[in-house]
Phi, psi and omega in degrees: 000308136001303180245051113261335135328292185290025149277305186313320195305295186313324187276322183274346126336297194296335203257307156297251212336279194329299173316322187258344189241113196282134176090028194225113204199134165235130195272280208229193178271350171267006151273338186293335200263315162329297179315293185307319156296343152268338165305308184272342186284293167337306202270318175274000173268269174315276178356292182303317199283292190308347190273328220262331164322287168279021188299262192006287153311348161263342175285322195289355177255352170087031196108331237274351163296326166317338175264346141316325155281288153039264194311319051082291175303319166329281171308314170311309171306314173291337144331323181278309178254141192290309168296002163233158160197159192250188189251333185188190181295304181304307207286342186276344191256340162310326169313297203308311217286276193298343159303275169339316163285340172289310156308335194280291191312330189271324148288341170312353184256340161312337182237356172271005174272351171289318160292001174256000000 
């Protein structure tokens, strides 16, 4: 029930950004829920192989290559689904910066209800 929320959570992330951030465009909310879903797929396949690939350039930046990989996920996904598309590497990684922060505000409300 849990990682079906947080999917939804994510597509209506994607989808507000997506209103505000010029070059970044979701035709609808069911491509935005695709996305989430290649998105969370993208991250437990790739993710893991491009981090241990690129340990090196994340130790000499201190993390700060991790939000490349990011982005990196970003594109890869707009590769995938049809209802998104991003405009470039920078728009991908501004993408990257602000989905993230908005999931951490959008589940922190997800785990404070778990605690009651």
């Amino acid at each position: 029930m849990k990682t079906i929320l947080r999917m939804l959570l994510t597509a209506v992330a994607v989808v507000v950004i997506a209103n505000f951030l010029p070059g970044v465009t979701v035709t609808n909310f069911v491509s935005a829920l695709f996305l989430a879903i290649v998105l969370a797929f993208l991250r437990i396949t790739v993710k893991p192989i491009l981090i241990i690939l690129t340990l090196p350039a994340t130790i000499l930046t201190l993390g700060l290559f991790l939000l490349v990989i990011n982005a990196i996920i970003i594109l890869l996904a707009s590769y995938f689904v049809d209802g998104f598309e991003v405009a470039g590497f920078w728009t991908a990684l501004l993408f990257s910066i602000l989905l993230s922060i908005l999931q951490s505000i959008l589940y922190s409300f997800l785990n404070e209800d778990d605690k009651k």
